[in-house]
C-alpha positions in Angstrom: 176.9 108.5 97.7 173.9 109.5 95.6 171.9 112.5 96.6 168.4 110.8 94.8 165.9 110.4 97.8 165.2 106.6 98.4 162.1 105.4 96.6 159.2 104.1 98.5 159.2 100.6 98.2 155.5 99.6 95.6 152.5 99.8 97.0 150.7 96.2 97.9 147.6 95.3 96.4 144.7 95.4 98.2 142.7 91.8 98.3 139.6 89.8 98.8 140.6 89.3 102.1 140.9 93.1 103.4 137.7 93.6 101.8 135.9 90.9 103.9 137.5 92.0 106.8 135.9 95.3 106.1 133.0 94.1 105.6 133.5 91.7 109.0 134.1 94.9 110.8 131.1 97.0 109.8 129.0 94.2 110.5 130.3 93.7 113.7 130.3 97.1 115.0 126.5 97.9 113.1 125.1 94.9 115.3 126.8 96.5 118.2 125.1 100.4 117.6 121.6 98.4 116.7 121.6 96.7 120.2 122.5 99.4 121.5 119.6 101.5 119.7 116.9 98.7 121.1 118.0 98.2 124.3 116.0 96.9 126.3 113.9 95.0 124.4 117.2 94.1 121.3 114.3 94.7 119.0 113.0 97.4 117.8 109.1 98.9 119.3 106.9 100.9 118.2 105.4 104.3 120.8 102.4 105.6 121.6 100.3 108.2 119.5 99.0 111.1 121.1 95.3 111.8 121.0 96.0 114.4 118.2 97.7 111.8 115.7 94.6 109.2 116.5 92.1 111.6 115.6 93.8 112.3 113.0 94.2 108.6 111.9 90.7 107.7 112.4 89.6 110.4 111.2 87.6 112.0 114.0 88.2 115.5 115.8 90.1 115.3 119.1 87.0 116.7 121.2 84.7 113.6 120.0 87.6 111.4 120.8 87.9 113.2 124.4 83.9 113.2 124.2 83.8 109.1 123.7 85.8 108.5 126.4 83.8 110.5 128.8 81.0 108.7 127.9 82.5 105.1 128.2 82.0 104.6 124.7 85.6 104.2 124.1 88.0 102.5 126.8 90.3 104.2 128.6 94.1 104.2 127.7 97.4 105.1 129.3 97.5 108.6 131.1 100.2 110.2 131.8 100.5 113.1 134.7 99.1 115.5 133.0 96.1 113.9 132.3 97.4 113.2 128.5 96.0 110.4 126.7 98.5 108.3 124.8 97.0 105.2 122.7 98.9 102.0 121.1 98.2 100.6 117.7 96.5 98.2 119.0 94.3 100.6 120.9 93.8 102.4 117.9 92.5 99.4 116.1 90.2 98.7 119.4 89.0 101.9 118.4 87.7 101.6 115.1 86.2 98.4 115.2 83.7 100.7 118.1 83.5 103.1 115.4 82.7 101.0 112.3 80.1 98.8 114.8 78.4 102.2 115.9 79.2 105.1 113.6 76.8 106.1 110.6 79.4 104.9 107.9 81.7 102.3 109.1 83.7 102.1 105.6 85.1 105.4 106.8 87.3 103.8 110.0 87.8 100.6 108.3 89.1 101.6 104.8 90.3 98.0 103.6 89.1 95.2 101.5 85.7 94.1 101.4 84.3 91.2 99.5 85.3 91.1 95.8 87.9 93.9 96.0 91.3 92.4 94.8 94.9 92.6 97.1 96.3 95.6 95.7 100.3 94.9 95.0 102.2 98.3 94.5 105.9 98.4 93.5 108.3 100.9 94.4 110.3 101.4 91.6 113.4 103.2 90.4 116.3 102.5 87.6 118.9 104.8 90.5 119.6 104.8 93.6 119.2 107.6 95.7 115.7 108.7 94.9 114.2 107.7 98.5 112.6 104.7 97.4 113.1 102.7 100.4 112.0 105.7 102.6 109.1 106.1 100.9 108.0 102.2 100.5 108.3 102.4 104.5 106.6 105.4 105.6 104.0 104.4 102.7 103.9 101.0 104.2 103.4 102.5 107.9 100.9 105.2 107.2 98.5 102.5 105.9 98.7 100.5 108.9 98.2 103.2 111.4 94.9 104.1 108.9 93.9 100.7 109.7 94.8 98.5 106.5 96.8 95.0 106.9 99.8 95.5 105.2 102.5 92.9 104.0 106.2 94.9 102.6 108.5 92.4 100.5 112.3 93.7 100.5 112.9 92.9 97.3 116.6 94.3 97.3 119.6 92.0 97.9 121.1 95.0 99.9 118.4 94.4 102.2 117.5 98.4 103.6 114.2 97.9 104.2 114.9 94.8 106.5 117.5 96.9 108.1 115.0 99.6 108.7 112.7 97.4 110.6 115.3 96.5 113.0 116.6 93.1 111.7 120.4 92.5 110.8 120.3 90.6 107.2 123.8 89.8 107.2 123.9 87.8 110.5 119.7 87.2 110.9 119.5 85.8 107.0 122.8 85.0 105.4 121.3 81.8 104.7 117.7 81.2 105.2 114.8 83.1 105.9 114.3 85.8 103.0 112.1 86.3 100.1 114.9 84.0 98.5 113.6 80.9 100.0 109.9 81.5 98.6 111.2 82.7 94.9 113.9 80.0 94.3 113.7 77.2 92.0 115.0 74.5 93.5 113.4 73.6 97.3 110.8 76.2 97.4 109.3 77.2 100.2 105.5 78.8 100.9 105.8 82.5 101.5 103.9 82.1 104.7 107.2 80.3 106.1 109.5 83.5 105.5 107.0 86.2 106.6 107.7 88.5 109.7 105.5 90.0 112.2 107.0 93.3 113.2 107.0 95.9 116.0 104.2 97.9 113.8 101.2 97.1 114.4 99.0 95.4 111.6 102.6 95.5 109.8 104.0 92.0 108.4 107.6 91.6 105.9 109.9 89.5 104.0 113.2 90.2 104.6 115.8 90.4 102.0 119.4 89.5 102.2 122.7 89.2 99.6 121.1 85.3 98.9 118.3 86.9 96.7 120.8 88.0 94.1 121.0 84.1 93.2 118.0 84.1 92.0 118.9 86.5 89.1 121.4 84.0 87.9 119.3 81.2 89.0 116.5 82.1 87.3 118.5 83.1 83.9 119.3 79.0 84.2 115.9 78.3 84.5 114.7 80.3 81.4 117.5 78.4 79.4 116.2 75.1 80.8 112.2 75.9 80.8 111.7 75.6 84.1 108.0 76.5 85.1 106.2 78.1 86.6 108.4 80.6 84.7 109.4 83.8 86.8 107.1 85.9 86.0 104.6 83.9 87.7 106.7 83.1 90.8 105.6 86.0 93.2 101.5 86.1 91.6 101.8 82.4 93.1 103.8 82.8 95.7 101.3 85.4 97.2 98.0 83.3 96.5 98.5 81.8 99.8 98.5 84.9 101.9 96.2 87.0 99.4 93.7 86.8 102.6 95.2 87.5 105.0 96.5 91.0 103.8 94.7 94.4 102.2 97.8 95.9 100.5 101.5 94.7 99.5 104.5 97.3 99.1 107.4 95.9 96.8 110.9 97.8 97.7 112.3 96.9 94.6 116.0 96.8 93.7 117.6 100.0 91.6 117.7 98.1 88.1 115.8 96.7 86.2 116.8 92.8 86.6 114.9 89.5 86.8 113.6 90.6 90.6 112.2 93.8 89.7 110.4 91.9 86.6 108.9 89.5 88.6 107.5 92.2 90.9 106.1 94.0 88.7 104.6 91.1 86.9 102.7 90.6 90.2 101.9 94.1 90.6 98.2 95.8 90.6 99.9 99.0 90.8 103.4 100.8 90.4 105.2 103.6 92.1 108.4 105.4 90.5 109.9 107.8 92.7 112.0 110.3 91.0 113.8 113.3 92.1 113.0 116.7 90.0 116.3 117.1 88.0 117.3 116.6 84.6 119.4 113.9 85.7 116.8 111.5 87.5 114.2 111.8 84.7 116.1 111.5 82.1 117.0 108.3 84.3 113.4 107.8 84.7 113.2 108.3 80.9 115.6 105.6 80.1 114.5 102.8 82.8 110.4 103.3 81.6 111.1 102.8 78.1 113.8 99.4 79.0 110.6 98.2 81.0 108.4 99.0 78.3 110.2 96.7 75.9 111.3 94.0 78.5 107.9 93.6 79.9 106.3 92.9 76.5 109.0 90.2 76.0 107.6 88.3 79.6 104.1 88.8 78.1 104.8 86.6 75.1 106.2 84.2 77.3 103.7 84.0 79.8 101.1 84.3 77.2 99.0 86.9 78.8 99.1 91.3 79.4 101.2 92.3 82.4 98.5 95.4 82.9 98.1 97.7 86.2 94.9 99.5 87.6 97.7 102.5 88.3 100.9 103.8 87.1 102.1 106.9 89.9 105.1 108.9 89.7 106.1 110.5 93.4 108.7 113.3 93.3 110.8 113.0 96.4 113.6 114.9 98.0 111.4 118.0 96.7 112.8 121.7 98.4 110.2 124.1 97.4 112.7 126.8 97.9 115.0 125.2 95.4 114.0 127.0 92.2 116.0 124.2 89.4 113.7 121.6 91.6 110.8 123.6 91.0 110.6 124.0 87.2 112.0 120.5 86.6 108.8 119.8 88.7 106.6 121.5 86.4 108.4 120.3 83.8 107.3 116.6 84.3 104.0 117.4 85.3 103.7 119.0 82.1 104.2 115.7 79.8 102.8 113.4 82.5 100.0 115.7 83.4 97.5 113.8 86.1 100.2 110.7 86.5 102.5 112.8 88.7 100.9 112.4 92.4 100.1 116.2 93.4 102.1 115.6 96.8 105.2 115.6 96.9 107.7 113.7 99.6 109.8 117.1 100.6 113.3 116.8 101.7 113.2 117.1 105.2 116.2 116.9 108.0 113.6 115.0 110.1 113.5 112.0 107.9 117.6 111.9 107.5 117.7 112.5 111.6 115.2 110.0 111.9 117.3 107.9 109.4 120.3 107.7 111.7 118.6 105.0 113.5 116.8 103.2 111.4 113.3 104.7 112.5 110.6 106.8 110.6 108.9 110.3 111.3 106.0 108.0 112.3 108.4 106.6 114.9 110.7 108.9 116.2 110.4 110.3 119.8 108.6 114.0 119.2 110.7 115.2 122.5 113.6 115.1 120.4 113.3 116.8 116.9 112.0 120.3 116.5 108.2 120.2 116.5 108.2 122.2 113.4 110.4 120.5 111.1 108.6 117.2 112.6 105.3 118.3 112.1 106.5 119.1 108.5 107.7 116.2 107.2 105.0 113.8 109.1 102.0 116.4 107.3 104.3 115.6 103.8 104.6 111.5 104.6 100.7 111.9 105.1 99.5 113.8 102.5 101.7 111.5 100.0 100.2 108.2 101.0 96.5 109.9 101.5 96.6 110.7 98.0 97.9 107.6 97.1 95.0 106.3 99.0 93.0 107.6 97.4 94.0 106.0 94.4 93.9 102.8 95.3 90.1 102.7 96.6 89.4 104.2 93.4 91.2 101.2 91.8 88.9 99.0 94.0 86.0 101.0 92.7 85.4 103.4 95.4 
């Protein structure tokens, strides 16, 4: 008898099929915790602001805003037992259009495009992952609303985040129809009016993504060899003609790499955003994907036969820890070579906006009850000073 100890018999291969079962299972069990999450309503809504956030949205103190109602210049809004006023958006819009019909400089409570000012088009751009780009192109995209601009976000990532973040499930909702795809494609185009969504935030519209917008990388690789036009550099500038009214800003989340999506973005951009995270890593990241879309956006321009140029070019640090000294001086370090380009505020890491992550909701969302007032207070004053200063850009970029 032999005294060796019986081999294990070879390990199986693991297939396609186990991987679509995984994939089967996480989808299942995701739409299960997201009904959960927006039960009642299996959608996701949006709460009421206290009278400190309004004033601080409109950009009034809280004792004028008390004042106003008292008065019956302003209507009165939900109340709870305490005699605490809690407002909607849609009260908060109600409020400036009082404002801007009876204060002494209406431009100051409605801050969007007037006559001759252009849509503003901003992508969020990064060649990795991980740099907070999708966080930021929402909380962005949310601040501006609640400040009273209309707002259109395009996912513009086949993984489809930022759909998931405003309560849709890409994978069931869009596996076919119904994304950015369908406005993009070359074949049986559709008007971008067709695919856009209202959402639970007020003066908030989106595109969804889903896994069909990575065919139009391949798709549109075919077109190129067969001259199809309007070439796709063109495809979103046109695509957004339609709606150009209807909207004051448009946020791009765009996909981590630098293919034919992200091109066409930013061929359609007035503006771009790249989000990097202070270490040597990420810029040197940064480095690499600014000087691939240096040279591959000159290529489109001889193509299209006309400059790809942008009234801004920001860089946001995000995931910044002030306390972390590495973060610090590679902070300073990039502000030293791109000086005045680097936005002053930075998006600090915050366990608020990973909490608030867990399900699917921003700081501008969450419940206050339930987070630390101090850590919430924190990253909401970050989120706001970001996109202020941001803000601030762009109505200098319309001439303001």
């Amino acid at each position: 008898m032999s005294n060796r100890a019986e081999q294990p018999s070879p390990v199986q291969g693991i297939g396609s099929s186990a991987i679509g079962e995984y994939a089967a299972a996480l989808a299942g069990s995701l739409d299960r915790q997201m009904r959960l999450a927006y039960k009642p309503e299996d959608r996701k809504s949006l709460r009421r602001f206290s009278s400190t956030e309004v004033a601080e949205m409109i950009r009034v103190s809280t004792s004028n805003l008390r004042n106003r109602h008292k008065d019956g210049s302003f209507p009165e809004v939900y109340t709870d037992a305490r005699g605490h006023r809690y407002y909607t958006a849609e009260d908060v819009t109600g409020l400036r259009e009082i404002l801007s019909a009876t204060g002494k400089n209406a431009s100051l409570y409605k801050p969007g495009r007037r006559q001759d000012d252009h849509l503003q088009v901003i992508s969020v751009v990064n060649f990795k992952g991980g740099s907070a780009k999708t966080s930021s192109c929402i909380h962005l995209a949310q601040r501006y609303a609640l400040r009273g601009y209309r707002v259109l976000v395009l996912d513009m990532d086949p993984q489809a985040s930022l759909t998931t973040f405003f309560g849709f499930r890409p994978e069931l909702e869009f596996s076919e129809s119904g994304t950015l795809y369908d406005a993009l494609r070359y074949e049986e185009q559709m008007p971008l009016s067709s695919v856009i969504r209202k959402t639970y935030f007020h003066n908030l519209d989106m595109v969804p993504a889903g896994l069909m917008l990575s065919e139009y990388e391949t798709e549109t690789a075919n077109a190129l060899s067969n001259r199809i036009q309007p070439i796709f550099a063109e495809r979103l500038t046109l695509a957004l003609e339609e709606v150009e009214a209807d909207y004051d800003l448009v946020l791009i989340d765009c996909p981590p790499q630098l293919g034919f999506l992200t091109l066409t973005a930013l061929a359609a951009s007035t503006g771009m955003l790249v989000t990097v995270v202070p270490s040597m890593l990420d810029i040197a990241s940064m480095s690499q994907f600014l000087k691939l879309a240096s040279e591959t956006v000159e290529a489109v321009e001889d193509a299209i036969g006309r400059k790809v140029t942008w009234d801004f070019v920001k860089f946001l640090i995000t995931r910044y820890e002030p306390s972390d000294g590495p973060q610090t001086q590679m902070a300073s370090y990039l502000r030293s070579i791109l000086l005045h380009e680097v936005l002053t505020e930075p998006f600090l890491k915050s366990t608020a906006v990973s909490d608030a992550g867990m399900t699917q909701q921003t700081v501008y969302e969450v419940d206050p009850s339930q987070f630390v007032r101090k850590t919430l207070d924190r990253a909401v004053s970050s989120a706001n000073s970001v996109a202020d200063e941001l803000e601030t850009v762009i109505q200098r970029a319309w001439g303001r």
